[in-house]
N, C-alpha and C positions, 0 to 999 in steps of 0.2 A: 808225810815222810815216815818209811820206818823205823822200827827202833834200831835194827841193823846199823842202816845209815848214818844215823844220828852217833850211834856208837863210834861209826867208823869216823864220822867228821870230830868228835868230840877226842878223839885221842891224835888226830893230827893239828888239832887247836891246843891239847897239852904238849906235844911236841915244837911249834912254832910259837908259842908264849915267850918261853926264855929267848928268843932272839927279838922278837917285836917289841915287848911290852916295854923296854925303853924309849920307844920311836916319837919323836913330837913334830913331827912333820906332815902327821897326817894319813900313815904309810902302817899304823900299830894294829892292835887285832880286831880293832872295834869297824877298822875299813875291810879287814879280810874277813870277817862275819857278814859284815853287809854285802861283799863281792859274793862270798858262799850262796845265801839266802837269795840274789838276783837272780845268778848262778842257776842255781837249781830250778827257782823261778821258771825263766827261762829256756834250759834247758828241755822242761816237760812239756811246753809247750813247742818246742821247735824240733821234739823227735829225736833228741842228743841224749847222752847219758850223766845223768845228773848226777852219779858217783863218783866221775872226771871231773866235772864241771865242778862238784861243790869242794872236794878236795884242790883242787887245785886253785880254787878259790883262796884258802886259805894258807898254804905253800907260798904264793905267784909273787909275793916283795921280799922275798930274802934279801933280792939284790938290793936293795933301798938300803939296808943295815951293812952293808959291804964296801967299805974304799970311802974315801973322801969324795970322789967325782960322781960321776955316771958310771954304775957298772952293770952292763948290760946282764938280762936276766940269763943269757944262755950260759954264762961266765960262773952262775951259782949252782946248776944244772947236777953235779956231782954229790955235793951239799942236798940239796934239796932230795934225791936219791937216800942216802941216808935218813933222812928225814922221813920217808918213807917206809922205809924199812922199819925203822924206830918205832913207829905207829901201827904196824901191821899192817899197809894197807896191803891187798892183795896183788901178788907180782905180772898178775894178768892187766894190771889200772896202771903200771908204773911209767910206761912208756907214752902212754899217751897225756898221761896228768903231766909228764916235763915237758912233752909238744906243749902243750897249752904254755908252761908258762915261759918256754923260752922265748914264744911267739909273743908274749900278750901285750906288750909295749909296743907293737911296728902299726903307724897309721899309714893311712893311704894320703897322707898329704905333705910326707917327708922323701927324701930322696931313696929310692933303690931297697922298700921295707921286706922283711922278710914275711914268705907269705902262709897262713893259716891252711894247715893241709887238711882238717878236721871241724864239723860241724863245732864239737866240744871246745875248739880251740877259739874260732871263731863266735863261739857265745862266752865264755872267758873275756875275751877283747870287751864285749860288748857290755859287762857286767863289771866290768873294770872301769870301761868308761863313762857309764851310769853314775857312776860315785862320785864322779869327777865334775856332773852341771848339775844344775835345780839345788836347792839351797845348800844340802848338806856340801854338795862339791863347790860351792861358793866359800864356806864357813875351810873349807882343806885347802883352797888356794893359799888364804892369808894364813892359816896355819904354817903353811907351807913356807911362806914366804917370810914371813916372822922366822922362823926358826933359822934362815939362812940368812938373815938381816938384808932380806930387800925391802927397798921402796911399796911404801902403798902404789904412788903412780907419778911419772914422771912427766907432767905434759908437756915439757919442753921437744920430746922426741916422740918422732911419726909411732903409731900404733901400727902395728904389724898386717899387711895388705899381702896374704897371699906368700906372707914372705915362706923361703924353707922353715923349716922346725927344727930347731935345736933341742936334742933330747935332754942333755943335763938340765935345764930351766930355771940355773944358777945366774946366769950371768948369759949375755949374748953377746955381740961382739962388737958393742962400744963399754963397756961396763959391764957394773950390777945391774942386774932386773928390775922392774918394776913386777908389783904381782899384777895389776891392773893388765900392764901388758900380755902377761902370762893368758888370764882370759881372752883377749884377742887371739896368742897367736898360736894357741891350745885349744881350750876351752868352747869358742864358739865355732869350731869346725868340728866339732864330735859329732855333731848330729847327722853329719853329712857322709861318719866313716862306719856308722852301722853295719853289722852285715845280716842280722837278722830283721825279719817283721814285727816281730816283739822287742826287740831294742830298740826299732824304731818307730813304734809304738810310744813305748816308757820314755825315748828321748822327746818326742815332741812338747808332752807335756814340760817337761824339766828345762829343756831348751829356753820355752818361753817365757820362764823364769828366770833364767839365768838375760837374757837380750832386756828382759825389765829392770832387772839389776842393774847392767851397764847404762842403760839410757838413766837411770837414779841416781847410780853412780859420779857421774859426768856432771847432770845438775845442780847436786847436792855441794860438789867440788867448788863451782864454780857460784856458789850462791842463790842458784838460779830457782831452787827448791829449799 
């Protein structure tokens, strides 16, 4: 990485601090350094621009700190623009780093997602979703889920088969959540929404980490281990 770069990711990390660094869901700056560094990762290997990709890395959960609900990231798009500005980045990178992250929550296993029109946008997704299995993204669900006071797991109710996805990940629609559930009806179909070689790559490993988790998981619950 150059020092350029570094420079330029380093003042949109001083500008997106004060809105993150309250976050205890798992959503703070320490996930958007790790999305940056996939990000980029990625990017160099997949022929995309890793000045997009790492900036927008760091930018891409505004909407996390936004509203009680679900607030879709297109809805921070403005906000985030500023945020740009504020940082220097160069007005030639601005349009495409808010493609990235108005896109970077839509899977392909929800109804009717909005679709990735950019390589860069499409390794975002994929660097986003990284964070999310194999340990560290195991250690962010129950963050996650803690913080919104769900359930560890529910066994009285069916684990999630295929069902739609509910973006908010509060609550579904007999109740509160289980986080358990969460990896079901999240979590173990990431690997399947890749759109890169190299994400799916880095997912297989982290995958079969997270499928050893759930089968521990389950054991563990029920005495069995």
């Amino acid at each position: 990485m150059s020092g350029s770069e570094q420079s330029l990711f380093d003042r949109v990390a001083a500008e997106m601090a004060a809105h993150l660094d309250g976050d205890s869901s798992g959503h703070d700056m320490h996930h958007a350094w790790r999305v940056n560094r996939l990000g980029v990762r990625i990017a160099e290997a997949e022929g995309a621009n890793p000045r997009v990709v790492g900036v927008a890395g760091l930018v891409h959960d505004l909407h996390r700190v936004r509203g009680d609900g679900f607030t879709h990231p297109e809805e921070t798009i403005p906000e985030v623009r500023e945020i740009l500005a504020d940082a220097a980045v160069p007005d030639a990178m601005r349009d495409a780093v808010c493609h990235c992250v108005a896109v970077h929550e839509e899977y392909g296993f929800e109804d009717d997602p909005m679709a990735a029109e950019t390589v860069e946008a499409e390794v975002l997704q994929d660097a986003d979703n990284l964070d999310a299995i194999g340990a560290v993204g195991v250690a962010r669900a129950f963050q996650f889920g803690g913080a919104h006071g769900n359930l560890l797991w529910d066994p009285d109710r069916p684990l999630p088969d295929n069902d739609p996805y509910e973006k908010d990940g509060h609550e579904d629609h007999d109740g509160p959540a289980s986080t358990y559930h969460h990896v079901h009806a999240k979590l173990l179909r990431l690997r399947e929404n890749m759109n890169t070689e190299t994400g799916r790559e880095i997912a297989a490993d982290r995958h079969a980490f997270l499928e050893a988790f759930a089968d521990r998981f389950e054991k563990e619950w029920y005495g069995e281990a």
